[in-house]
TORRO-726750 format. One record per residue (C-alpha): residue in three letters; z, y, x. Coordinates in pm, whole numbers, plus 50000, padded with zeros to 5 digits. Layout:
BEGIN
code,w,v,u
Ala,Z,Y,X
...
//
This chain:
BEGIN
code,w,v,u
Unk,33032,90557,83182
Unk,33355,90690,83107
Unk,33462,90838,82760
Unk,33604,91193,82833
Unk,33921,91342,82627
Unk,33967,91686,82586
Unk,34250,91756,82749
Unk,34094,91599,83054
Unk,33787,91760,83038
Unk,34020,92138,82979
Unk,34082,92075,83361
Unk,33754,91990,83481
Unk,33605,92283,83673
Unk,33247,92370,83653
Unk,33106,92154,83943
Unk,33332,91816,83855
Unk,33117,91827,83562
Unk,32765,91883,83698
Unk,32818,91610,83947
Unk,32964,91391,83724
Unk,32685,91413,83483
Unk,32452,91444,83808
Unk,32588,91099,83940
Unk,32542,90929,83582
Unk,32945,90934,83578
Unk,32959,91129,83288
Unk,32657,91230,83025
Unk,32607,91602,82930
Unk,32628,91426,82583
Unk,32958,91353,82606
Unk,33126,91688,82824
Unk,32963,91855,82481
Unk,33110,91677,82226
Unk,33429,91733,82467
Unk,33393,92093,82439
Unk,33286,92144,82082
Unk,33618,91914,81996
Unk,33863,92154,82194
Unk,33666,92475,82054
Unk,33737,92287,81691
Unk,34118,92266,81778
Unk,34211,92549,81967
Unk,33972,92806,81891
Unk,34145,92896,81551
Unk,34435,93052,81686
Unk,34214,93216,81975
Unk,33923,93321,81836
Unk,33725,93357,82138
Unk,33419,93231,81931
Unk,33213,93436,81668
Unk,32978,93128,81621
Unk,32929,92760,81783
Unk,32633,92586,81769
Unk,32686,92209,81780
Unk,32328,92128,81653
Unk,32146,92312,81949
Unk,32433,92238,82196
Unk,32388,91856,82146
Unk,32030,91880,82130
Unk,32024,92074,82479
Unk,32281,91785,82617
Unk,32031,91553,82534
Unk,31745,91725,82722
Unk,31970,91767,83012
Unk,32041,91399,83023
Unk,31672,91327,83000
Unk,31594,91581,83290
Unk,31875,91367,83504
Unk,31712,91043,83429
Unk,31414,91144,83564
Unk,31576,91252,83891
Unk,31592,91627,83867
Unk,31889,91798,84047
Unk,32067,92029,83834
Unk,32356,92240,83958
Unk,32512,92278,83679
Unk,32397,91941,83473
Unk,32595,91908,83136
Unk,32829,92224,83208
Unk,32917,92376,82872
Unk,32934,92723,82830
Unk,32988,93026,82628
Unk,32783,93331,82585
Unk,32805,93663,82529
Unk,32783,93740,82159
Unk,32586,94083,82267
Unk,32378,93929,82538
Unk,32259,93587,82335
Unk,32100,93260,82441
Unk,31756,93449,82557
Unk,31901,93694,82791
Unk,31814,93694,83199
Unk,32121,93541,83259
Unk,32159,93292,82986
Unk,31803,93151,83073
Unk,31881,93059,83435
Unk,32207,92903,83338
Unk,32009,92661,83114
Unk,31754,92630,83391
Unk,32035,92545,83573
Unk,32192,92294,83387
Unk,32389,92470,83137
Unk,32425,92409,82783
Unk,32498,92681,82507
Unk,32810,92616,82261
Unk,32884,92903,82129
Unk,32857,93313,82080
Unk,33125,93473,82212
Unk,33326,93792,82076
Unk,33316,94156,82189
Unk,33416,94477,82031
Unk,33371,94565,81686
Unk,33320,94882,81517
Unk,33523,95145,81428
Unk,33717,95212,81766
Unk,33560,95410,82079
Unk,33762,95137,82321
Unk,33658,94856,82410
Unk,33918,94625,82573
Unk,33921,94385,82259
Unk,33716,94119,82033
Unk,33622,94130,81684
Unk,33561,93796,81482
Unk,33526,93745,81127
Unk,33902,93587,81157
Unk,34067,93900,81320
Unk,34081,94009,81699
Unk,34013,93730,81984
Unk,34371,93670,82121
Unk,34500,93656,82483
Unk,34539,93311,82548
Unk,34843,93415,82769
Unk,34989,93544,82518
Unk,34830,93625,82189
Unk,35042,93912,82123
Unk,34775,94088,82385
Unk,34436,94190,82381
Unk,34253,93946,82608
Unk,34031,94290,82742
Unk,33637,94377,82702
Unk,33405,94419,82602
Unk,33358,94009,82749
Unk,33662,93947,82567
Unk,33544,93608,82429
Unk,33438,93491,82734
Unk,33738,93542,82930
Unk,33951,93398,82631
Unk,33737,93109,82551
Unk,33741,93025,82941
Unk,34152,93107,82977
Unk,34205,92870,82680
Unk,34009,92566,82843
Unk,33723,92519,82549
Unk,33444,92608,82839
Unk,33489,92614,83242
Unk,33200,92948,83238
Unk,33142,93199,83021
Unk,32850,93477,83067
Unk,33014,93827,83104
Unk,32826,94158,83183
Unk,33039,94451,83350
Unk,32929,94789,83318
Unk,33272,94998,83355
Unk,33479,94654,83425
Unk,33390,94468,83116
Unk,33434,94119,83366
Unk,33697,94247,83583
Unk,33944,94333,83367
Unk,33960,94025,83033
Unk,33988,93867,83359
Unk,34246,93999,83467
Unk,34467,94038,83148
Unk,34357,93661,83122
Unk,34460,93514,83436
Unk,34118,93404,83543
Unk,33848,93509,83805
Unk,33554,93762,83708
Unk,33350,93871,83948
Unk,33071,94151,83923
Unk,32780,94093,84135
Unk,32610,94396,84390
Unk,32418,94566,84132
Unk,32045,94493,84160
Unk,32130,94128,84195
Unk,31998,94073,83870
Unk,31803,94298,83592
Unk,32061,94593,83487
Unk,32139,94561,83132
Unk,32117,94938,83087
Unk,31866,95199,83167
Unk,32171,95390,83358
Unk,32155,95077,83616
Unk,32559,95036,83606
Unk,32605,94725,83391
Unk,32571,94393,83568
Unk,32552,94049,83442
Unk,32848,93823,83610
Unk,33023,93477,83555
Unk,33405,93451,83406
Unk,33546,93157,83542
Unk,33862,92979,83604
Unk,33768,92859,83987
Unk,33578,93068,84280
Unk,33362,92803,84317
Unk,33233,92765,84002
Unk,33145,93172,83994
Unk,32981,93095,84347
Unk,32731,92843,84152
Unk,32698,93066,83943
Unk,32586,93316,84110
Unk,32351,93115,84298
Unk,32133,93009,83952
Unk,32155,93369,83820
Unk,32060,93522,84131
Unk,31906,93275,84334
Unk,32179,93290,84633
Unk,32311,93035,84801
Unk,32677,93046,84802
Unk,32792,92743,84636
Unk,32737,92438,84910
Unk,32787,92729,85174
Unk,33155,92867,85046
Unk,33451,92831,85287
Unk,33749,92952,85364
Unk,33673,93324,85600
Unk,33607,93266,85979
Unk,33880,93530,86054
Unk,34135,93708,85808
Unk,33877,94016,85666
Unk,34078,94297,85697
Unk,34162,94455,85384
Unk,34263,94843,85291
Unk,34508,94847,85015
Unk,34503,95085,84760
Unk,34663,95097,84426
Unk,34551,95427,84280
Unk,34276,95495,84523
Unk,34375,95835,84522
Unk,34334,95936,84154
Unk,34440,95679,83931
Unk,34806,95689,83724
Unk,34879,95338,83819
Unk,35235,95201,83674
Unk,35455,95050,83952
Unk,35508,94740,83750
Unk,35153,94636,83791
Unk,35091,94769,84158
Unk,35421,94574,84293
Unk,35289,94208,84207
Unk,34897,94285,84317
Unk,35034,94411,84635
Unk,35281,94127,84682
Unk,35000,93887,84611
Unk,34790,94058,84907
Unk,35074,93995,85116
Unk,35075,93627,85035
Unk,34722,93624,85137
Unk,34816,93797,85489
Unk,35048,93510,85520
Unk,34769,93291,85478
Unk,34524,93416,85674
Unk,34280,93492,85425
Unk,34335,93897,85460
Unk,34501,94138,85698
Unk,34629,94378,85550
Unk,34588,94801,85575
Unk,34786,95070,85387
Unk,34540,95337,85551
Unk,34510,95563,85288
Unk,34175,95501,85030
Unk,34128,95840,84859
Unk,33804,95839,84598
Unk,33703,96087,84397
Unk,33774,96030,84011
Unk,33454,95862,83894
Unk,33501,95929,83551
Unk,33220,96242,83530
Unk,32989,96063,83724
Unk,32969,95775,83519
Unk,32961,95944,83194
Unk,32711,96170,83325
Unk,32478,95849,83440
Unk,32564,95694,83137
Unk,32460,96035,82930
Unk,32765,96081,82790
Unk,32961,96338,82778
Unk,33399,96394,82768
Unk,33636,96623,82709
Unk,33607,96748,83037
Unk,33319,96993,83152
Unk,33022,96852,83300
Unk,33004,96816,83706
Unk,32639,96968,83852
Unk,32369,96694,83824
Unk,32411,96453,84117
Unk,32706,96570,84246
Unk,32991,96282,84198
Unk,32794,96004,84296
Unk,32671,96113,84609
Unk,33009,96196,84690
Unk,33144,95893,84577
Unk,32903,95685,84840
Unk,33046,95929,85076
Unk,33432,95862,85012
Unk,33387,95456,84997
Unk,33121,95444,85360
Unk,33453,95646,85475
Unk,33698,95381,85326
Unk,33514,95095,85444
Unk,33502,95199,85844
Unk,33701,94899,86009
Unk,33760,94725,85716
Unk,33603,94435,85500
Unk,33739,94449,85139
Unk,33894,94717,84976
Unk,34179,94626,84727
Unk,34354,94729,84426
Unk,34470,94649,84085
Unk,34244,94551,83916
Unk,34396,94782,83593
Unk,34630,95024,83605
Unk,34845,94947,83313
Unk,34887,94598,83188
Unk,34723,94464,82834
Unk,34806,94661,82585
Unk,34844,94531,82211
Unk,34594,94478,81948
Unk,34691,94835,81826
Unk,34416,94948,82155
Unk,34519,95158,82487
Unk,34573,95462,82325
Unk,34571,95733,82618
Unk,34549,95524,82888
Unk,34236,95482,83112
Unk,34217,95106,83155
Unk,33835,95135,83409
Unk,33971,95373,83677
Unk,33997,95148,83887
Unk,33685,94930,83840
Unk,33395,95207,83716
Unk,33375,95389,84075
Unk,33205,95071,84167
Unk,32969,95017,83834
Unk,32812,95366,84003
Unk,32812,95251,84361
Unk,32698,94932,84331
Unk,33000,94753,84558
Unk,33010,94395,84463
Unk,33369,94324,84278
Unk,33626,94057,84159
Unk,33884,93982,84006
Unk,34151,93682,84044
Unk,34514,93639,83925
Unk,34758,93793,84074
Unk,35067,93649,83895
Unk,35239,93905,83626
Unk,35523,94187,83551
Unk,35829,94108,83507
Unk,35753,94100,83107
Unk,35503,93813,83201
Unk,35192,94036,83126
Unk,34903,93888,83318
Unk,34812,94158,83662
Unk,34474,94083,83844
Unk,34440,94168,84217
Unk,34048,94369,84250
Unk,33871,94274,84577
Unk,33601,94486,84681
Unk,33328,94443,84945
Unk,33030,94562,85150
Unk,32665,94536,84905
Unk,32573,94171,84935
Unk,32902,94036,85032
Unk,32970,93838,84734
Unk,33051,93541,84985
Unk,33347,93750,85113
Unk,33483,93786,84790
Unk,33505,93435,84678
Unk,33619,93283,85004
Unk,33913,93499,84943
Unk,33930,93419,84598
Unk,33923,93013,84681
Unk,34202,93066,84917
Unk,34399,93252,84691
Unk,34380,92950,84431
Unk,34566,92732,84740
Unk,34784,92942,84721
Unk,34850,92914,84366
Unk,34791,92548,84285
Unk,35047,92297,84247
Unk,35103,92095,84529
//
């Protein structure tokens, strides 16, 4: 049994841990004192965390050791992780985690009061920071989450997207978020449009993931794409006022995964309508804009995206248009247009870093596939972390 530090443990993914603690390498005792020992030191100049919970968190270690001991397989034995302050330990996807192995640290932050965006976190000790760079808003509404797993103090976090709310903290965090086909899980709404999904540092910890929230099978199965899926590129798909200084490193990140084979590229054009009616109309909200005729944007939505996806695999884009913005919020800017269209259509979605600006703000490359082709989306995703890692 080894005794695990915390700056070793910061770099364990996900699945090191579970089959460490599987094998009887590590305990799930120790990766959560680990965890709640980097949340005590870093999290005060993060504040990812509204509350921990060390007395339930150890407590659930323990009955995860006990359940290894007596032979059962776990998938994701001893993994620490965060949670959604707004979803809680008793939500769908928070109770198959724990089935799964997980164990509960802490509640997460998302938006306060007061503001009508949501790209932020509110904590008794001030806004969550962007580990990145704190001077940033780390994104929303699963600001927390993305922060908490940026800054190392937990290798998942639970994240629910219903306009981009996982796609973009990870994004302006560097990490990879991935929304799931809705109907996957539960929706969280009665609108159908916001899905529960993982934020997580590596593909193949989402992949898990998604296998003990939604009982797929992606995790043992994941591996690098039998061909290069071809891949339409996009960065305003046709409505959207994205700034050149976030389109230029997405797209040369594509490029670097045509060099690797993971993608071959398109630039046919990818014209959408602007989904913004629709949703607000599903959602029963209304804008400053008049109200389209009942039905009409989504159906043409479906139509534009079966057009966009003849010949092709994955659609791309940024994942934002604009990079973080300060803790002063977005003001005009429209940070979803390029992630709601999909919230209506039900497209599975993900983010993963795509390097930064040339002011070092954070850009995330969007990946978009056929319904049920989450398995496309992280094979790309793991072979864009080759890319990336240090060799």
């Amino acid at each position: 049994m080894t005794v695990l530090g915390i700056e070793e443990y910061g770099r364990l993914s996900a699945r090191r841990i579970a089959a460490a603690v599987g094998s009887g390498d590590l305990s799930a005792h120790e990766t959560v004192l680990a965890a709640l020992a980097r949340i005590a030191r870093d999290d005060p100049a993060v504040r990812a965390f509204t509350e921990v919970w060390p007395e339930q968190a150890m407590a659930r270690a323990a009955e995860v050791d006990r359940q290894v001991r007596a032979g059962e397989h776990l998938p994701l034995a001893g993994v620490p992780l965060g949670v959604k302050r707004t979803e809680g330990r008793d939500s769908h996807q928070s109770v198959r985690l724990l089935r799964a192995g997980c164990v509960p640290v802490g509640a997460t932050a998302t938006p306060g009061r007061g503001t009508p965006w949501q790209t932020w976190g509110a904590t008794d000790r001030g806004p969550t920071l962007n580990p990145r760079g704190k001077q940033w808003s780390p994104g929303g509404s699963s600001a927390g989450s993305a922060a908490a797993v940026a800054a190392g103090m937990v290798p998942l976090a639970t994240g629910s997207d219903g306009a981009g709310s996982v796609r973009i903290p990870a994004a302006w965090c560097a990490i990879t978020g991935l929304k799931p086909t809705n109907g996957r899980v539960p929706a969280r709404d009665r609108a159908g449009l916001n899905v529960a999904g993982p934020l997580a540092r590596y593909a193949r910890d989402a992949a898990v993931y998604l296998d003990a929230l939604a009982g797929t099978a992606l995790g043992p199965y994941l591996a690098r794409p039998a061909r290069p899926l071809r891949t339409a590129w996009s960065a305003t798909l046709g409505f959207a006022d994205t700034l050149d200084r976030v389109a230029e490193p997405a797209s040369a990140f594509l490029d670097r995964l045509a060099r690797a084979r993971a993608v071959v590229r398109s630039d046919a054009p990818v014209r959408l309508p602007d989904p913004a009616e629709c949703w607000y109309a599903r959602r029963g909200r209304t804008s400053d804009r008049p109200a389209p005729e009942p039905g009409s944007g989504s159906p043409s939505l479906h139509r534009a995206l079966d057009g966009a996806f003849t010949g092709v695999d994955l659609l791309a884009t940024p994942t934002t248009p604009h990079p973080p913005h300060g803790h002063q919020g977005p003001g005009s800017t429209i940070n979803t247009a390029l992630t709601w269209a999909f919230n209506i259509t039900g497209h599975p979605a993900v983010s993963i870093p795509a390097g930064c600006t040339a002011a070092g703000e954070p850009v995330g490359l969007q990946l978009v596939a056929r319904h049920g082709r989450e398995a496309d989306l992280l094979a790309v995703a793991a072979a864009a972390e080759q890319i990336t890692a240090p060799h």
